[in-house]
C-alpha positions, -999 to +999 in steps of 0.1 A: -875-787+202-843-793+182-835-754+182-839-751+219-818-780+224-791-764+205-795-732+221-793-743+255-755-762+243-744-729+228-752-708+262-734-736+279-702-739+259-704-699+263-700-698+298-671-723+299-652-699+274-661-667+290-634-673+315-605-687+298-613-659+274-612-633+301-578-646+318-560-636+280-572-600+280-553-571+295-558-556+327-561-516+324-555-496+356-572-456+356-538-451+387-510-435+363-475-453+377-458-428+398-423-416+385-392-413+415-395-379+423-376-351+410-350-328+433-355-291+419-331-272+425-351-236+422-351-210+449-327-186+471-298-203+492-278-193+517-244-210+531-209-208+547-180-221+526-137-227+533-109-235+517-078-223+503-059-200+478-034-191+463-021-159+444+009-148+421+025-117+428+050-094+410+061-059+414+075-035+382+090-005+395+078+022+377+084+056+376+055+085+390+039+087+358+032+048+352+062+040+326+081+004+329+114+007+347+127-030+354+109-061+370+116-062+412+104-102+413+079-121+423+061-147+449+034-170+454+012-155+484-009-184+502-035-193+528-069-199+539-101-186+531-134-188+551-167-171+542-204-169+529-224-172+498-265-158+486-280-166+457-312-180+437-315-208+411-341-212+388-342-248+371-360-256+338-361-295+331-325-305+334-309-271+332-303-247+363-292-211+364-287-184+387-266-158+406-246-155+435-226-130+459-196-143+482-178-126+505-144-145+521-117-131+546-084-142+537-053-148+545-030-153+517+006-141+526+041-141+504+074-123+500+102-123+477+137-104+478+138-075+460+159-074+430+167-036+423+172-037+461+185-067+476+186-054+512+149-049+512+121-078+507+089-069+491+057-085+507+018-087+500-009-105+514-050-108+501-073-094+530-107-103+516-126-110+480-161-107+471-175-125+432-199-116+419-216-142+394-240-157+373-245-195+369-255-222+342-256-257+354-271-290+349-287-313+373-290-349+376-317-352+404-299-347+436-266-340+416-257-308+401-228-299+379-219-258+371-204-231+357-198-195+364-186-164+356-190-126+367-166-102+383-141-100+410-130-079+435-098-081+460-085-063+492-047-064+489-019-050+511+018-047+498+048-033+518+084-029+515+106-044+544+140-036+557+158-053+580+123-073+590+104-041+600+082-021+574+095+006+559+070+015+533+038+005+526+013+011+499-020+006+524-052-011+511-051-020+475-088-028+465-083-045+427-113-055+404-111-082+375-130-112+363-136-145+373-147-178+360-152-210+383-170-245+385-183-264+411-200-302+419-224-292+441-250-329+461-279-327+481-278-349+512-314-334+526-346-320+512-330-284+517-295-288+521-264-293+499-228-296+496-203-285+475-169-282+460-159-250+436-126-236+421-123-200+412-099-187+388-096-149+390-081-125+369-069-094+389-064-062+370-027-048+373-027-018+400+002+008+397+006+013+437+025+045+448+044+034+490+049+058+513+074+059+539+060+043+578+083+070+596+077+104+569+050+097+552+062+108+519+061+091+487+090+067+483+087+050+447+061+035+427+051-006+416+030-020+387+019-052+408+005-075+392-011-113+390-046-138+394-051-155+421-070-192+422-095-206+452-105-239+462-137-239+485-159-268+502-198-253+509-225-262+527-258-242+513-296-239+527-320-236+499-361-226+503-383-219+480-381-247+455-400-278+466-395-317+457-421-326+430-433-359+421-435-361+384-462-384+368 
């Protein structure tokens, strides 16, 4: 009698503790907590950028055969800038790379008075460039910082004025080099993002051979020479790299 007594107290006091007990232990969930999601920055883009630039001019007379005769000056050539951009990204945790092609029309335009020849003024102008360059950035989320670097080609003209009307010209100059650039680039929508880039590029020295506008013939020879540097806002369409939630 006494040890059923005594068990019926202990199942008692038992299930007054099991609560209190049950209240101090942990609650596990199986539900993992969801991280924000994660802006990837992977796939092909296409977009439209402007802006503006500016480039350094300055002609060497030379003789035919390329040799240094004396500096004839040198100007600052200006103006705007307006094209497009393609490329693909591929991004790898934090870090993004790709490459790109641009194509711009331009309008930089300069002049300077000629030393040798004081009477005439010497004048160039950028038509067009196109880069062509890889990328390494790195993103954070939505944000993306980059640099870049490939090659560089230009469309120049230069001519020879006198009296205000063109009295030799030296045609289309198309000059290669190098360039090297960095952007800030934001994505305001799933697929879309903006953009701010400078370009720094460094334009190979062309020995440029004008002709007379009225004969025709050769009239003298230039080693022009100078870089040129390009500030551009962008607006890019990306597909092909979705938004994943990370858990």
């Amino acid at each position: 009698m006494k040890r059923l007594l005594l068990g019926a107290v202990g199942l008692v006091a038992m299930s007054i503790a099991a609560p209190a007990l049950a209240a101090d232990l942990p609650v596990y969930s199986k539900t993992p907590a969801m991280i924000p999601v994660a802006y990837d920055w992977s796939g092909f883009y296409v977009g439209a950028n402007g802006g503006w630039g500016t480039e350094r001019r300055c002609f060497d007379s030379i003789t035919a055969a390329g040799a240094f005769i004396a500096a004839d000056g040198c100007h600052t050539t200006s103006g705007g800038v307006a094209g497009g951009q393609i490329g693909y990204r591929l991004q790898s945790n934090s870090w993004v790379f790709g490459f790109e092609f641009q194509g711009d029309w331009a309008n930089l335009r300069g002049s300077n008075v000629s030393v040798l020849a004081p009477a005439n003024t010497n004048r160039s102008r950028m038509d067009a460039f196109g880069l062509f360059t890889g990328q390494a950035g790195y993103a954070f989320n939505t944000a993306l910082i980059y640099l870049k670097g490939g090659a560089a080609v230009v469309a120049d003209r230069n001519d020879i004025l006198a009296g205000g009307v063109v009295a030799a010209t030296s045609a289309g100059d198309n000059r290669w080099g190098g360039t090297v650039g960095a952007g800030v680039e934001f994505s305001f929508a799933p697929n879309w993002s903006a953009a701010f880039e400078y370009d720094h590029l460094f334009i190979a020295n062309n020995n440029t051979t004008f002709t007379s506008t009225t004969t025709g013939l050769a009239v003298g020879s230039d080693r022009i020479r100078g870089d040129a540097d390009i500030a551009t806002v962008r607006i890019n369409y990306r597909w092909g790299g979705p938004v994943i939630a990370k858990y």
